[in-house]
N, C-alpha and C positions, 0 to 999 in steps of 0.2 A: 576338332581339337583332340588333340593324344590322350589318353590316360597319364601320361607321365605332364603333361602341362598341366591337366584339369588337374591334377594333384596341388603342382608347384605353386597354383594360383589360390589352394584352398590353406592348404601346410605351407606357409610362409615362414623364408629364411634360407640363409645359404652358410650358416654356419656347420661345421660337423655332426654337432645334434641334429639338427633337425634333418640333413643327409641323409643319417641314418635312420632315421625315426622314417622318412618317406620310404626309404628302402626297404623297411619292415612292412609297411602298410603294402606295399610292393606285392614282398614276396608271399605275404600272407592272406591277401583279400579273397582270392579264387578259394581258398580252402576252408573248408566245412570244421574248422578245428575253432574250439573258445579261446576269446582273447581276450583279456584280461589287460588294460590301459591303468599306468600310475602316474598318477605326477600329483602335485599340487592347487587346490583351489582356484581356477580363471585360469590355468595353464592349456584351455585348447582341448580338452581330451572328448567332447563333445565332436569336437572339429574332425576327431582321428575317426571317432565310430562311424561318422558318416561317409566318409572317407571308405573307410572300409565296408560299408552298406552300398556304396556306389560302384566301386568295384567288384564287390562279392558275383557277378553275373546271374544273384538272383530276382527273382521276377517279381517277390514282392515288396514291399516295403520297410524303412526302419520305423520302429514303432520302441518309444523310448522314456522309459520309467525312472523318476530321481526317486529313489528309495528310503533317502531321508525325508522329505517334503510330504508323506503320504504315513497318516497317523498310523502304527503298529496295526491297533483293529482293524484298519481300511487293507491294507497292503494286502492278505490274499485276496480279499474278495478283485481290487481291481487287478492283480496278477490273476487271476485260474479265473473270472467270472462269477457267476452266480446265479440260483434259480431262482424265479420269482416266488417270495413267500420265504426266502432262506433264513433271512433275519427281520426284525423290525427296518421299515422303508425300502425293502424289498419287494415294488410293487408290480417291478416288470425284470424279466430274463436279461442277463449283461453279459456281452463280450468280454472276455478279459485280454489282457494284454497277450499274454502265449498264442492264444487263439488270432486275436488282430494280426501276430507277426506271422503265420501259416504264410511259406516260401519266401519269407523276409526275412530279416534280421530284429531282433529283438536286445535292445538296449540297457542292460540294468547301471543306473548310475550310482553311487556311491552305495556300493552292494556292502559295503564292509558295516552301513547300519539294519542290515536286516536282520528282525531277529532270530533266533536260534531257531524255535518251533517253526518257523518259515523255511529255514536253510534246507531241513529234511526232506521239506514235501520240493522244494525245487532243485534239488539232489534228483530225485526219483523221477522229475520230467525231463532233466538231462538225459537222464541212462535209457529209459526208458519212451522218449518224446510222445507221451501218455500221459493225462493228468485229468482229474476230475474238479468241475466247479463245487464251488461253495455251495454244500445243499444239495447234491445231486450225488448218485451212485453211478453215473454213468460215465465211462471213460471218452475223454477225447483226442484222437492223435492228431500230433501238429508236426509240421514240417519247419525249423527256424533253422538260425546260425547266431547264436548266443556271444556278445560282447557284455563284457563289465568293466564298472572303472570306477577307483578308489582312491582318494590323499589318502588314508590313513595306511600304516602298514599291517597288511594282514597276515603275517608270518606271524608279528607280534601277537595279533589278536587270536590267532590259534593257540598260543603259549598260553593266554591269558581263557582263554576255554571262550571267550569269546564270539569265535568262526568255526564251524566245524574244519577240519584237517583234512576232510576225504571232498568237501564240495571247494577248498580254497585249491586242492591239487587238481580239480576236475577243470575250474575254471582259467587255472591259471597255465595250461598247456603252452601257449603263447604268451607271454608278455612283453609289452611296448611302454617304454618309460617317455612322457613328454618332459620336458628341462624347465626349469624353472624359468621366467625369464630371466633375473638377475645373472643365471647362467648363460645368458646366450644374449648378451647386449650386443652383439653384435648384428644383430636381427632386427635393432628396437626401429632404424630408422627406416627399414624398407616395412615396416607393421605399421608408423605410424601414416604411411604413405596410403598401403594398405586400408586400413581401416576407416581412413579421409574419404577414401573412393568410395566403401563401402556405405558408408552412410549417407554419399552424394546421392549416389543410383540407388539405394532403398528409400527416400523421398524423405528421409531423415533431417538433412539438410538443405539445403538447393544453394548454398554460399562456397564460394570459390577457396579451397585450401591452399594456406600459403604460408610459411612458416620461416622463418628469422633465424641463423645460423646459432646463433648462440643460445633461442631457445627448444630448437631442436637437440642440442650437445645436454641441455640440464635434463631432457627429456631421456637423454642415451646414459646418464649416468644415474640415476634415480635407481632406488633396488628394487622398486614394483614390488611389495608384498601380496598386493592381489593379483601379479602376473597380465596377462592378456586383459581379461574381462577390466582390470582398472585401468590401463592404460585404453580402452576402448571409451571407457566414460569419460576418460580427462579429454580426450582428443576432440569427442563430441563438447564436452563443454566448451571447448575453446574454438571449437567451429563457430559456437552461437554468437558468444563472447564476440567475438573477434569483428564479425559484422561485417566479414567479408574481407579485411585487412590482413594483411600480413602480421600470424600470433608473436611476440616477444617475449622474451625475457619474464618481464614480471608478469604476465599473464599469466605464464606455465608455474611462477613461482606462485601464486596465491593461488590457481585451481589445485597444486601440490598439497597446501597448506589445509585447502577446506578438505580435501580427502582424506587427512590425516582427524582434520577437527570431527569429525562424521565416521570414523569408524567405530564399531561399537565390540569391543570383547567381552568375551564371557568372565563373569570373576567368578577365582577360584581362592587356591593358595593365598596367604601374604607377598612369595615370590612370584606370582603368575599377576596377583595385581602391581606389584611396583612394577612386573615388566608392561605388563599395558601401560600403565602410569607414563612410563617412558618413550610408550611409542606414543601415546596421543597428548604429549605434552612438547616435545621434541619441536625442531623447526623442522620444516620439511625435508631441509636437504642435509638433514645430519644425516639421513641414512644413505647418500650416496656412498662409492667407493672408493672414487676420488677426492680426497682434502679439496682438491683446487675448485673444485665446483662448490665447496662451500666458501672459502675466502672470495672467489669471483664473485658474488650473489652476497653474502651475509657482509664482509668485509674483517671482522673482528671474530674473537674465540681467546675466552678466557681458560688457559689450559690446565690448570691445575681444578677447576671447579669440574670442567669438563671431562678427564681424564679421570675423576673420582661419578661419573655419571656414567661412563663408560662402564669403569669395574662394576659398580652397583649393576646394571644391565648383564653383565658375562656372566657373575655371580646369578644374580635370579632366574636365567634363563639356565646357566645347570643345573639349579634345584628345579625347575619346573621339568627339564629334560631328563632329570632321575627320580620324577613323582616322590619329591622332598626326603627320598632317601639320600640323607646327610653324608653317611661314607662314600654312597657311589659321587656325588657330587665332589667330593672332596678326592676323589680320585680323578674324577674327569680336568679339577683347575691344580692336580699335583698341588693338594694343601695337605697338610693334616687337618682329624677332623677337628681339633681345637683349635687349629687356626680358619676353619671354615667359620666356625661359631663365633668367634673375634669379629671376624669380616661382616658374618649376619648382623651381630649388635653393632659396628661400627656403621655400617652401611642402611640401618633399622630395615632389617627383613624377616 
């Protein structure tokens, strides 16, 4: 099999985006330059690094750290290593990650939560692919090819002193943006295909996938706020579910529903919690794009209760998207800001 098929069969989709997004993986796999992957939460970007680890024509492995998941304290020690005796439970010598990827590719996932005192020291194994373990004076060289990948945006996070400025321009040489899926529903139903198969031959499943016109269409209009990685769990549910049947309609609508009752947000703001409020109160499919896949499914819609659910939602969601800076807000929905403040008491935000 080609490179360009073992791609097509990993990077699924034949919309523009994702075109291009293979074409980048393309043209940049062979090359020893950092690259830097953005998209959003379950949008695949795991998918690209590997991608690009496969292609890379190096000899060793990927080898791949979520940067959030691994507590501050922990994070150099399992990046650079460690001597035996370094810290307390330091009872034997550690590999660390830099070292594991020696003629591999080395992973960093959601690099935008490393902290500061961290950035510097792997600033320095960049430049210099030299780095010393925790507890040791002794220099190690390593040979890698460095990918990272972030939702957040870290332009912002340098503004905000956040990110260093000199290791986000080191890293970000290349970047590759993955689309969200709501951006690329044109993709959903050769993914939902995808992903069926995928779970047949990993012994996930062993029941025949078979899926019903019209619950495949609620499935291609739904906004996927978790992108990929949800639409992977609804699909497996409804393999189980299904019991070998051909999935419908309301099957897709109630595993919709429970994914919505089961998501858990962080609370912040008053406006970041009404906006949760909103998304895990919501029917499932108010958040399609299409009205009609709601009237096809719900049947009714009271518009005036509705329509005031809506503004409450646009409203909270500019105050949470101008960290409750009220003027920017009130520039973003072209209000004044006394009529933003109307709309807060009216709307109790």
């Amino acid at each position: 099999m080609s490179f360009v098929d073992n791609l097509s069969r990993n990077i699924v989709g034949s919309s523009d985006a994702m075109m291009a997004l293979r074409k980048s993986v393309m043209d940049v796999a062979e090359h020893n330059i950092p690259v830097l992957i953005l998209g959003p939460s379950g949008s695949g970007k795991e998918v690209v690094a590997q991608s690009l680890a496969d292609l890379s024509g190096r000899s060793g492995k990927l080898i791949s750290v979520n940067c959030a998941s691994i507590p501050k304290s922990l994070l150099e020690a399992e990046l650079f290593g460690y001597e035996k005796g370094a810290f307390t439970g330091a009872s034997k010598t550690h590999k660390g990650k830099f070292e594991q990827a020696h003629n591999g590719t080395l992973f960093l996932d959601e690099i935008g939560d490393m902290p500061l005192d961290l950035q510097s020291k792997l600033l320095r194994a960049l430049e210099t692919k030299c780095f010393s373990p925790v507890g040791s004076s002794r220099e190690i060289e390593v040979d890698f090819r460095l990918i990272c990948a972030t939702h957040k945006n870290l332009y912002k996070q340098v503004v905000l002193k956040n990110f260093r400025s000199d290791l986000f321009f080191r890293i970000s040489a290349f970047p590759i943006r993955v689309p969200a899926l709501k951006d690329r529903s044109g993709d959903i139903e050769n993914l939902v295909y995808h992903l069926a198969q995928q779970l047949t031959l990993s012994g996930q499943s062993n029941m025949k996938f078979e899926i019903e016109g019209d619950a495949l269409w609620l499935l291609k209009t739904f906004s996927w706020p978790g992108n990929v990685r949800q639409l992977r769990n609804v699909i497996e549910c409804l393999i189980i579910r299904s019991g070998g049947q051909a999935i419908n309609a309301i099957q897709v609508q109630q595993a919709l529903r429970e994914q919505n009752e089961q998501g858990l947000n962080d609370q912040g703001s008053p406006a970041q919690q009404a906006l949760n409020a909103e998304e895990s109160n919501r029917s499932p499919l108010d958040s399609v794009t299409d009205y009609r896949s709601f009237f096809v499914s719900n049947g009714k819609l009271m518009i005036a209760e509705h329509l005031k659910t809506v503004e409450r939602k646009v409203v909270a969601a500019a105050l949470v998207a101008a960290e409750n800076d009220v003027e920017l807000a009130a520039k973003m929905l072209h209000l004044s800001v006394s009529e933003l403040f109307d709309k807060k008491q009216t709307l109790d935000l």
